[in-house]
N, CA, C and O of each residue as an XYZ file, in Angstrom:
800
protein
N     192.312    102.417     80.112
C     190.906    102.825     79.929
C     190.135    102.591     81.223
O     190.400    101.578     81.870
N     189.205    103.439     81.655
C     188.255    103.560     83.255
C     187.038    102.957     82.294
O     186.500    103.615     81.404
N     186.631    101.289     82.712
C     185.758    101.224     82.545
C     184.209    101.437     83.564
O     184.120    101.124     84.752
N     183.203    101.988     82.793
C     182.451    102.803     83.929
C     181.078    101.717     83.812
O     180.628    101.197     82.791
N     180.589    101.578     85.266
C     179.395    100.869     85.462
C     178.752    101.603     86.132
O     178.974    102.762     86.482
N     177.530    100.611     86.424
C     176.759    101.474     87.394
C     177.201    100.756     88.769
O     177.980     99.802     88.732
N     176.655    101.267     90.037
C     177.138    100.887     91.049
C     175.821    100.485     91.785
O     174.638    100.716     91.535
N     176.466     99.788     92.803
C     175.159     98.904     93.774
C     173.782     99.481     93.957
O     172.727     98.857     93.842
N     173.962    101.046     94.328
C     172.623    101.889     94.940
C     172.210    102.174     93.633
O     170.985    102.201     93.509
N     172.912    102.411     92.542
C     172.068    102.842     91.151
C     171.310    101.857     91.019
O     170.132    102.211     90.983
N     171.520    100.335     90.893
C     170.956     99.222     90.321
C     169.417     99.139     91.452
O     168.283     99.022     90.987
N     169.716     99.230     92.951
C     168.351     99.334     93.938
C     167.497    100.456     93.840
O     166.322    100.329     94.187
N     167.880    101.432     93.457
C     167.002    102.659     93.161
C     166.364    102.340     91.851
O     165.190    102.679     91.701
N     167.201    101.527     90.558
C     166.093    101.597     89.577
C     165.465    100.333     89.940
O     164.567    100.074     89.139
N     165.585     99.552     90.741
C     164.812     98.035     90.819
C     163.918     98.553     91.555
O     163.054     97.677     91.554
N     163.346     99.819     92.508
C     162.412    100.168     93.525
C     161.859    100.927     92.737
O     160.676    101.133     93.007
N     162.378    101.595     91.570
C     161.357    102.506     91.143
C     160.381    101.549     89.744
O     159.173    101.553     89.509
N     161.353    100.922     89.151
C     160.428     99.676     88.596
C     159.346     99.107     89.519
O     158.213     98.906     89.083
N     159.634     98.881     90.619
C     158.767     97.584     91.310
C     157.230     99.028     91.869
O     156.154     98.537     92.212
N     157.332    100.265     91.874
C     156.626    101.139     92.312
C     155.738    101.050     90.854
O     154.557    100.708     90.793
N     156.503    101.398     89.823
C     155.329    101.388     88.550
C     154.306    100.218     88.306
O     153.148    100.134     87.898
N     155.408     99.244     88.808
C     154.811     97.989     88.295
C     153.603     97.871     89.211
O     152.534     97.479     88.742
N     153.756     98.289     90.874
C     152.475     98.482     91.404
C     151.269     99.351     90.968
O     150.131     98.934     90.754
N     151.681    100.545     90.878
C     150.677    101.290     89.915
C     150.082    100.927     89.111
O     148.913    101.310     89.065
N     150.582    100.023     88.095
C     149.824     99.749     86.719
C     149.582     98.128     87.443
O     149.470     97.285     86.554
N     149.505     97.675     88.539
C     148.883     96.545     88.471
C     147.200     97.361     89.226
O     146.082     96.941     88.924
N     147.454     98.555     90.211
C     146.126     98.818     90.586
C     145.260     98.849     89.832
O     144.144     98.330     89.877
N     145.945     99.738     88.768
C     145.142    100.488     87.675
C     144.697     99.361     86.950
O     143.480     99.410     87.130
N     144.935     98.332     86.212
C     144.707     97.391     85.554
C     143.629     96.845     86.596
O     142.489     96.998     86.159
N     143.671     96.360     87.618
C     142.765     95.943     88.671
C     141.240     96.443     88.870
O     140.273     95.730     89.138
N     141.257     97.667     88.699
C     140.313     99.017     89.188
C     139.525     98.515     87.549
O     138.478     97.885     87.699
N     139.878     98.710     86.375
C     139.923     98.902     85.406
C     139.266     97.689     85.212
O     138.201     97.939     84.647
N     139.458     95.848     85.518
C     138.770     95.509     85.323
C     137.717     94.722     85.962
O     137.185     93.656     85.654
N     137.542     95.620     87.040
C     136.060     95.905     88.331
C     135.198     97.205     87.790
O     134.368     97.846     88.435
N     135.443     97.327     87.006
C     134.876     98.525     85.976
C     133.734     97.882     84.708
O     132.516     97.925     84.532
N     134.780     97.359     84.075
C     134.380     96.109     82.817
C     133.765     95.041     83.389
O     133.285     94.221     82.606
N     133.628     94.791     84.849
C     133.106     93.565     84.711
C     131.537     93.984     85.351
O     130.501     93.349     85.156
N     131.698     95.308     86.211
C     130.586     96.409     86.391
C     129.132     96.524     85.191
O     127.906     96.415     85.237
N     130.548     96.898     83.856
C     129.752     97.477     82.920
C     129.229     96.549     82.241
O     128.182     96.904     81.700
N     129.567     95.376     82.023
C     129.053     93.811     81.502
C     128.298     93.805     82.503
O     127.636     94.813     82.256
N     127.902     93.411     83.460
C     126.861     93.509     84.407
C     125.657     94.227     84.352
O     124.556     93.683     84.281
N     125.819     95.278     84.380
C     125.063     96.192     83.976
C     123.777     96.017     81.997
O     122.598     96.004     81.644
N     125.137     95.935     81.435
C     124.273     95.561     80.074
C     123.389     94.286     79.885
O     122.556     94.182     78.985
N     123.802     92.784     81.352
C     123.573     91.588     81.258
C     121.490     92.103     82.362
O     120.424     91.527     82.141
N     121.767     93.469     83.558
C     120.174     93.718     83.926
C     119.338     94.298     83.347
O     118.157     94.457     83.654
N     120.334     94.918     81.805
C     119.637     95.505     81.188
C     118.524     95.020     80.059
O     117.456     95.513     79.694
N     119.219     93.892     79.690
C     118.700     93.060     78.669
C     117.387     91.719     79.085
O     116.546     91.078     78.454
N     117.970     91.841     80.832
C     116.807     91.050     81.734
C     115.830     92.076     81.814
O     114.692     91.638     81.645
N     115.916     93.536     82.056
C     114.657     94.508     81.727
C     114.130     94.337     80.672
O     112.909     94.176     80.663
N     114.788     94.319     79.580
C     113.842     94.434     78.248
C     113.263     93.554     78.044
O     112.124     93.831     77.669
N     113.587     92.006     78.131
C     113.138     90.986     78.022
C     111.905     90.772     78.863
O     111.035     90.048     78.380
N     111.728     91.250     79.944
C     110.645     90.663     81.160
C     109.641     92.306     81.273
O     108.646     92.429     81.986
N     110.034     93.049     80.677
C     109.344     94.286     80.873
C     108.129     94.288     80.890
O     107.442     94.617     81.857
N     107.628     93.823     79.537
C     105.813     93.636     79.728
C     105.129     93.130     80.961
O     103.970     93.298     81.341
N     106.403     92.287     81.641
C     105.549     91.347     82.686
C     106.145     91.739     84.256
O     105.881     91.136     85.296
N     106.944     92.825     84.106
C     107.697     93.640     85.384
C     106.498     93.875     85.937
O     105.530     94.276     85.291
N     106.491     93.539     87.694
C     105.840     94.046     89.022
C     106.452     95.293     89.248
O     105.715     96.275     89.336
N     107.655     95.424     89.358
C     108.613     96.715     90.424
C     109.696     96.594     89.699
O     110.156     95.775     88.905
N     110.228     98.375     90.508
C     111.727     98.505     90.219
C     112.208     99.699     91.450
O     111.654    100.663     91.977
N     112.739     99.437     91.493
C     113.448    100.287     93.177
C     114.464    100.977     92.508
O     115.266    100.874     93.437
N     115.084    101.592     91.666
C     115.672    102.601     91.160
C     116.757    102.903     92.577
O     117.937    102.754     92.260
N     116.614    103.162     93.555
C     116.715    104.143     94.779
C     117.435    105.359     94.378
O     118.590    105.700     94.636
N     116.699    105.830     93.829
C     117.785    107.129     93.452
C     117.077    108.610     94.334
O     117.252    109.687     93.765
N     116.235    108.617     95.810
C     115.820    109.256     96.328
C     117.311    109.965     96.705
O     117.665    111.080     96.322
N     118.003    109.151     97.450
C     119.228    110.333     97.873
C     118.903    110.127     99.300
O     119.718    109.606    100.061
N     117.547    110.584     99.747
C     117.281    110.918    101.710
C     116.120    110.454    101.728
O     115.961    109.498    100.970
N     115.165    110.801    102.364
C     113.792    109.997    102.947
C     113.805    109.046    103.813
O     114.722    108.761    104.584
N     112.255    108.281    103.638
C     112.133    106.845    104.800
C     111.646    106.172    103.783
O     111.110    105.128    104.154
N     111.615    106.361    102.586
C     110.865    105.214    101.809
C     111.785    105.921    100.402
O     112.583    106.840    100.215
N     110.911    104.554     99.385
C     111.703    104.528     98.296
C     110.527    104.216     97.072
O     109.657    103.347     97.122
N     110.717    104.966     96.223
C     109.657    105.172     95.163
C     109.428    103.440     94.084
O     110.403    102.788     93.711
N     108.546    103.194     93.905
C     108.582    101.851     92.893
C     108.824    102.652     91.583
O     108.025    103.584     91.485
N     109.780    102.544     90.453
C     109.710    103.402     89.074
C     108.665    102.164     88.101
O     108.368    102.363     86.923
N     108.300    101.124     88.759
C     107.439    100.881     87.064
C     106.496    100.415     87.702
O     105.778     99.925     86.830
N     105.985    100.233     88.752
C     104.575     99.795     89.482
C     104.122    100.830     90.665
O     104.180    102.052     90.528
N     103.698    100.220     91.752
C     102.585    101.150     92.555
C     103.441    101.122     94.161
O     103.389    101.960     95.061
N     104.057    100.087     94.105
C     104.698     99.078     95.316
C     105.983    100.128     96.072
O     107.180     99.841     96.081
N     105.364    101.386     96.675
C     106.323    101.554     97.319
C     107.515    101.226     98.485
O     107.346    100.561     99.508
N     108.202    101.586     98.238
C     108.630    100.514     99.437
C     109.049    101.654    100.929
O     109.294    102.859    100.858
N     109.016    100.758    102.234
C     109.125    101.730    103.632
C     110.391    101.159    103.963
O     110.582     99.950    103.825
N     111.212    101.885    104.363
C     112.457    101.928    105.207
C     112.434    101.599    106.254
O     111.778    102.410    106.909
N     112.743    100.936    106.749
C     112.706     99.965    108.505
C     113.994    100.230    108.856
O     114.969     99.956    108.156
N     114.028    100.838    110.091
C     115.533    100.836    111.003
C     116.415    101.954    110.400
O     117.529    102.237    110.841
N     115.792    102.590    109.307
C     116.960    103.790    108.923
C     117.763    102.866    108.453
O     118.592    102.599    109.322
N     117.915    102.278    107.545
C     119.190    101.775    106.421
C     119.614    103.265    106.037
O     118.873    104.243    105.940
N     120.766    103.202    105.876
C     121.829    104.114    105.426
C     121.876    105.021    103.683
O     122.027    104.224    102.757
N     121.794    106.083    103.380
C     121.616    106.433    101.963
C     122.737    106.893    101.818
O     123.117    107.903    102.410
N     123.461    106.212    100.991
C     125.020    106.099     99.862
C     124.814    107.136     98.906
O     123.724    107.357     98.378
N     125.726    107.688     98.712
C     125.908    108.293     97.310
C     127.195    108.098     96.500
O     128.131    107.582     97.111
N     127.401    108.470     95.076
C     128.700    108.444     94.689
C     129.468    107.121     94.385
O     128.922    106.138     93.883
N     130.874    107.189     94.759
C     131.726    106.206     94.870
C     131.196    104.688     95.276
O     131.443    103.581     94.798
N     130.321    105.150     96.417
C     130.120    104.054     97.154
C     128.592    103.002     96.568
O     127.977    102.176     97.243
N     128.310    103.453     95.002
C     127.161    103.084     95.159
C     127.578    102.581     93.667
O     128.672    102.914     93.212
N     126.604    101.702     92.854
C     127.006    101.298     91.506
C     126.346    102.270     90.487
O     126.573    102.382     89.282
N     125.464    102.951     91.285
C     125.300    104.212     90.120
C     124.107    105.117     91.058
O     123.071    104.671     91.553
N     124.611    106.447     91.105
C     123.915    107.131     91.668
C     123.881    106.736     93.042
O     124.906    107.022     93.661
N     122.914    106.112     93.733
C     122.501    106.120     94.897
C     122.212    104.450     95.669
O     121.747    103.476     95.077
N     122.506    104.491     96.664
C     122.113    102.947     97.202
C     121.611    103.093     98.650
O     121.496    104.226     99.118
N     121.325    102.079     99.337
C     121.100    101.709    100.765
C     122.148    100.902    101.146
O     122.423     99.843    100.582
N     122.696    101.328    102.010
C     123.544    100.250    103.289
C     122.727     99.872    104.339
O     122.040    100.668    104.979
N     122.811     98.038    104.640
C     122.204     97.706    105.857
C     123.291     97.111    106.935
O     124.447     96.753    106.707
N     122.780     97.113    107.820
C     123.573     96.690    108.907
C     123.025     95.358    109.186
O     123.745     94.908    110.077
N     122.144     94.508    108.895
C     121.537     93.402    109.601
C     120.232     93.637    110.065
O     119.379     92.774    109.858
N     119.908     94.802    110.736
C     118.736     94.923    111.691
C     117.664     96.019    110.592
O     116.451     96.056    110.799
N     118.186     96.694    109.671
C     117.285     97.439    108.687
C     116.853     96.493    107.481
O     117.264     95.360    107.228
N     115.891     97.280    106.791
C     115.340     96.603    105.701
C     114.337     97.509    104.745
O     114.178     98.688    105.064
N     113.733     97.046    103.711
C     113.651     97.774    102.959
C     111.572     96.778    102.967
O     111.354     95.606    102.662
N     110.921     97.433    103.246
C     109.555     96.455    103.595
C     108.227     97.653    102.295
O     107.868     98.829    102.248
N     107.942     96.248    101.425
C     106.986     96.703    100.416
C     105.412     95.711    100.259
O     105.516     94.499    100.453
N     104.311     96.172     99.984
C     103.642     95.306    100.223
C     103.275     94.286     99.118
O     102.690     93.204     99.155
N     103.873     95.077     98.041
C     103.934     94.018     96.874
C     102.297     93.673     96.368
O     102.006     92.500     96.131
N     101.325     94.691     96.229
C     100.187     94.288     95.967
C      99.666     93.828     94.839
O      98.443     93.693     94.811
N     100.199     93.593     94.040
C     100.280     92.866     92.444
C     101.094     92.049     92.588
O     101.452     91.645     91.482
N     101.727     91.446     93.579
C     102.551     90.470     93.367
C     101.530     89.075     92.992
O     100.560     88.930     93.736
N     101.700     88.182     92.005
C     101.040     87.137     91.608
C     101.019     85.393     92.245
O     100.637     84.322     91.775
N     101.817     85.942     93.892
C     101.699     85.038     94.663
C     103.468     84.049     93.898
O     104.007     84.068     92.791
N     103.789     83.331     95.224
C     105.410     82.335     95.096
C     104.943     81.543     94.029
O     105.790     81.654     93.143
N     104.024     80.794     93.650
C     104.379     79.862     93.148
C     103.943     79.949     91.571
O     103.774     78.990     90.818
N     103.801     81.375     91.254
C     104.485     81.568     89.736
C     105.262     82.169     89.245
O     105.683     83.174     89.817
N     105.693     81.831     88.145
C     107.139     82.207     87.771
C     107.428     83.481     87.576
O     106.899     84.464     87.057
N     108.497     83.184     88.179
C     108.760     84.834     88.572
C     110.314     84.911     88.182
O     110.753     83.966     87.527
N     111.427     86.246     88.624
C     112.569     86.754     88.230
C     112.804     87.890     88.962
O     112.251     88.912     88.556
N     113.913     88.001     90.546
C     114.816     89.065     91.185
C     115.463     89.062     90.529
O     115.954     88.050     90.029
N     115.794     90.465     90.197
C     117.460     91.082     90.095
C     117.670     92.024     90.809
O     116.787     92.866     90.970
N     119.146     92.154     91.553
C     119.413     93.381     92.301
C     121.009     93.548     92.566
O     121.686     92.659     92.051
N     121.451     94.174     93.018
C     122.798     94.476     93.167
C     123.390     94.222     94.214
O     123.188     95.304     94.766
N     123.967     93.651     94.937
C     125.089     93.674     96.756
C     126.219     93.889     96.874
O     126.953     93.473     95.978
N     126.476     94.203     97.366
C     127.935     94.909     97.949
C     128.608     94.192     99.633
O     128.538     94.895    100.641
N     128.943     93.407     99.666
C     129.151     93.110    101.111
C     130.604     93.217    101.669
O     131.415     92.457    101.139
N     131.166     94.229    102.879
C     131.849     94.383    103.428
C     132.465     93.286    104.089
O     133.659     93.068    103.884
N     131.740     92.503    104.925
C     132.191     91.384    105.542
C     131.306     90.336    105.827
O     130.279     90.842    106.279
N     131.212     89.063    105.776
C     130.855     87.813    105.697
C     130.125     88.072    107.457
O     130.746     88.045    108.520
N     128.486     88.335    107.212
C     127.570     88.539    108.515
C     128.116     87.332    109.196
O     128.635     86.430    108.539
N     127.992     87.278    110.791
C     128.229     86.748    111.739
C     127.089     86.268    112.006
O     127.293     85.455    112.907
N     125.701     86.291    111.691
C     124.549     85.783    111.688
C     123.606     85.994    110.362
O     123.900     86.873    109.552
N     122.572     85.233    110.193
C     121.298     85.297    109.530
C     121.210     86.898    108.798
O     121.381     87.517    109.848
N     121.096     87.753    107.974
C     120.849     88.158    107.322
C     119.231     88.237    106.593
O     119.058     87.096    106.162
N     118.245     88.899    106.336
C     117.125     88.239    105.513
C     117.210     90.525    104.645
O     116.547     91.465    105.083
N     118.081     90.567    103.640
C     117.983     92.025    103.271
C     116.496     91.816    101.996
O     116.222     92.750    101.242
N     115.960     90.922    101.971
C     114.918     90.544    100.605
C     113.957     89.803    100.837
O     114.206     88.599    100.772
N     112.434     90.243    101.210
C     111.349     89.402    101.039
C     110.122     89.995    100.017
O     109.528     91.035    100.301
N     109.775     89.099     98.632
C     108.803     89.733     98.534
C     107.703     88.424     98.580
O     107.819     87.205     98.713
N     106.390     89.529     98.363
C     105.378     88.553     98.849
C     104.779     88.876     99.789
O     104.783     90.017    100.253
N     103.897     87.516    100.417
C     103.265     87.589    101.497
C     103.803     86.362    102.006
O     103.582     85.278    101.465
N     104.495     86.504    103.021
C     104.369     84.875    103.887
C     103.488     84.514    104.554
O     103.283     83.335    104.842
N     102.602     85.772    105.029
C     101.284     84.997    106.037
C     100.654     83.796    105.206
O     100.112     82.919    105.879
N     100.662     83.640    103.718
C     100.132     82.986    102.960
C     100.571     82.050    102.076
O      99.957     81.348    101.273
N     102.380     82.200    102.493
C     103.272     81.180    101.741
C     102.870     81.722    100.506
O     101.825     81.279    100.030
N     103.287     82.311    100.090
C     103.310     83.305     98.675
C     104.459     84.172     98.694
O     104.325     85.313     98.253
N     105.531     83.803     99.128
C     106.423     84.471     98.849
C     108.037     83.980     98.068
O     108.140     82.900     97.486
N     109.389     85.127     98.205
C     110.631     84.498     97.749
C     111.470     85.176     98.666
O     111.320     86.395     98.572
N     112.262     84.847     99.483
C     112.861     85.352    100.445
C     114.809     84.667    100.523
O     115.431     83.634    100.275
N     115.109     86.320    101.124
C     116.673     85.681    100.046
C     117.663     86.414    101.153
O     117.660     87.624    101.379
N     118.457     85.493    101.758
C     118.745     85.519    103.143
C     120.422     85.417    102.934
O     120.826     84.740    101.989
N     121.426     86.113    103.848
C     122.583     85.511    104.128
C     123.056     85.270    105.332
O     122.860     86.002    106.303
N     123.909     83.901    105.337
C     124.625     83.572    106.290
C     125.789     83.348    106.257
O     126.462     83.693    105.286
N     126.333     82.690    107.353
C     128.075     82.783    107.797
C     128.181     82.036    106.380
O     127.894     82.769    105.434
N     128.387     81.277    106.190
C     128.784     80.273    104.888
C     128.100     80.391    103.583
O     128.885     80.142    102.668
N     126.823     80.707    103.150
C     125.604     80.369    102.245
C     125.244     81.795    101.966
O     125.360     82.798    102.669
N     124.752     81.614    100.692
C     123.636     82.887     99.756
C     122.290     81.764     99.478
O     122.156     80.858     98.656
N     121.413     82.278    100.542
C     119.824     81.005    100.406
C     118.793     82.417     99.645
O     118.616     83.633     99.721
N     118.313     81.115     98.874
C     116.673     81.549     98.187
C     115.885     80.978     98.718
O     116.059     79.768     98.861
N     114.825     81.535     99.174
C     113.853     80.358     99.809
C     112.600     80.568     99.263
O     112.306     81.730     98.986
N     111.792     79.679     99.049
C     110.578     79.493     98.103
C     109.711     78.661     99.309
O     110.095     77.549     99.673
N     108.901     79.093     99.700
C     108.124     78.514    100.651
C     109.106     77.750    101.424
O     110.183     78.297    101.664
N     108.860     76.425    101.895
C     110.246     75.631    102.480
C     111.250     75.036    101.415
O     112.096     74.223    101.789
N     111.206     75.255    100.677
C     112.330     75.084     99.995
C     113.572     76.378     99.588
O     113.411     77.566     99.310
N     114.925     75.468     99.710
C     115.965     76.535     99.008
C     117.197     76.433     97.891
O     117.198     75.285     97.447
N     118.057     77.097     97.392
C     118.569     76.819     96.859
C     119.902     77.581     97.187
O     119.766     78.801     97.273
N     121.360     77.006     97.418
C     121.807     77.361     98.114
C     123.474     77.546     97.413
O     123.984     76.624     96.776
N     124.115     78.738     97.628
C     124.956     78.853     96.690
C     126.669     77.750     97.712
O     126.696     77.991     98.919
N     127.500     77.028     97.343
C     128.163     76.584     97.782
C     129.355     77.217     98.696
O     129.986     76.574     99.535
N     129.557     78.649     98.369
C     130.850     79.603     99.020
C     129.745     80.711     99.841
O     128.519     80.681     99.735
N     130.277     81.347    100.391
C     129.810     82.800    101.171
C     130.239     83.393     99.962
O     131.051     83.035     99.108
N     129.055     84.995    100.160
C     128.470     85.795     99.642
C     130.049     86.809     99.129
O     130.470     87.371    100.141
N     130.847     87.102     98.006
C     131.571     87.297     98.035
C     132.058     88.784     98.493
O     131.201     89.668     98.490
N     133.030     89.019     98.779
C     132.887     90.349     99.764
C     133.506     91.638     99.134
O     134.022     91.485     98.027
N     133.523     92.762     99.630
C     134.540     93.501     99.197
C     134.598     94.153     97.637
O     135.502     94.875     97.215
N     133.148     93.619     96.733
C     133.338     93.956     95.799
C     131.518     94.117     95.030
O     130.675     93.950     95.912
N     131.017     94.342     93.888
C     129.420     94.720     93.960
C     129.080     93.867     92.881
O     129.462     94.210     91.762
N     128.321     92.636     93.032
C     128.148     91.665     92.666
C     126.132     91.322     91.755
O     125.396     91.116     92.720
N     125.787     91.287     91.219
C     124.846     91.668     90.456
C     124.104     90.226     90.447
O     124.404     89.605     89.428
N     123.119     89.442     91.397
C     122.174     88.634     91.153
C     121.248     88.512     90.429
O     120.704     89.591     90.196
N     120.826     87.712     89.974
C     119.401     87.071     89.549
C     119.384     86.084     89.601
O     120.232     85.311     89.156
N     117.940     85.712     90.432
C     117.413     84.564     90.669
C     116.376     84.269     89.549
O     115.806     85.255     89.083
N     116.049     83.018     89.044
C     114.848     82.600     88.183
C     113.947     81.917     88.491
O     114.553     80.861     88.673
N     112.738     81.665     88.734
C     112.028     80.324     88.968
C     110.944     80.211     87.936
O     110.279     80.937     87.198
N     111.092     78.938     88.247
C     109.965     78.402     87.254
C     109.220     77.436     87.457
O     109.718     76.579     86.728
N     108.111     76.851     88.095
C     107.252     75.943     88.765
C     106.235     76.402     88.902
O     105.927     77.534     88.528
N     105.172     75.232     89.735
C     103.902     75.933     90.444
C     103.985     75.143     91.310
O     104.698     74.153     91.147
N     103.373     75.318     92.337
C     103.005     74.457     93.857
C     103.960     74.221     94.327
O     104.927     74.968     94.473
N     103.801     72.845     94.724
C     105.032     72.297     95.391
C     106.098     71.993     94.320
O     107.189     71.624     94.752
N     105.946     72.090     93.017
C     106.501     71.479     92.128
C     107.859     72.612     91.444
O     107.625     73.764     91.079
N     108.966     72.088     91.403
C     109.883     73.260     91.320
C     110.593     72.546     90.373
O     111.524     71.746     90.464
N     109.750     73.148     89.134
C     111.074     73.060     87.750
C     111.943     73.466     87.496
O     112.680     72.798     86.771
N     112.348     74.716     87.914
C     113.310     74.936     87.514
C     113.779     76.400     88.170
O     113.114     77.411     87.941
N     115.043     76.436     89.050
C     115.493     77.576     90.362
C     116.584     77.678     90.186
O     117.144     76.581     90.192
N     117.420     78.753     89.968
C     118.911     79.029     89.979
C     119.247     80.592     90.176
O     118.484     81.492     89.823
N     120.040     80.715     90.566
C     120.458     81.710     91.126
C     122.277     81.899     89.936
O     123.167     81.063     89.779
N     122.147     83.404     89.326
C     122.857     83.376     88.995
C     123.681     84.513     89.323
O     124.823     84.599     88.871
């Protein structure tokens, strides 16, 4: 009797074409849950809208597409484009449309209903960071600082800072990269007095 096996190259051809699927369905699984954790995100700014709505200043939507400025959708507070920040579409954006900065652009509003830093207030916004800045960062001020009335929210080589007049609060790792990450900050105090600041 010819007993029949398989032979050396049969056994490496199906171990390469296994190890090819197995890559595939690990992307896909990957992609899939940067998706879900997107869409939980999403339902977690949504429920911070409904909740704070009556008492919402602004909302930057950016869903212009082109221009030098950017429309406020629930207040008056338009905002001006400094340095030509970059307008995203598509793929590259968490829905619809975004701004890319380089460091030296910014997004400058005058915030004229803003109720001054040292009442309680609530950012939310979205980031995306390519690579861990090589310097100071400041993509977020609102307020007025001529008057120390503001919240200003800065990155550096190491740190994600909030800053509240001279005070900050400071996240322990760099700003994580490579992927679109969904903040909110909370405060809650008056004056010098800071009950209660976290950044989540």
């Amino acid at each position: 009797m010819n007993n029949k096996s398989f032979t050396l190259i049969e056994l490496l051809v199906v171990i390469v074409i296994i190890g090819i699927l197995a890559g595939v369905i690990m992307i896909s699984t990957s992609s899939s849950i940067d998706k879900a954790n997107i869409a939980k995100s999403k339902v977690f700014e949504s429920s911070i809208q409904n909740n704070l709505s009556a008492n919402m200043i602004s909302k930057w939507k950016l869903d212009e597409g082109t221009g030098i400025s950017t429309a406020d959708a629930w207040g008056t507070n338009t905002g001006t484009l400094v340095n030509s920040p970059t307008w995203r579409t598509g793929s590259s954006c968490v829905s619809e449309n975004c701004l890319q900065f380089n460091g030296s652009n910014y997004v400058r509003s005058t915030l004229t209903n803003f109720l001054g830093g040292d009442q309680p207030h609530t950012i939310s916004f979205w980031m995306y960071y390519t690579s861990v800045p090589s310097s100071r960062q400041d993509p977020i001020t609102i307020g007025n600082a001529a008057i120390s009335q503001y919240s200003a929210v800065d990155i550096s080589t190491n740190n994600f800072n909030w800053y509240f007049y001279d005070n900050d609060t400071r996240l322990s790792e760099a700003p994580p990269t490579n992927q679109w990450v969904h903040i909110c900050l909370t405060y809650v105090g008056g004056g010098a007095t800071i009950i209660n600041k976290k950044i989540y």
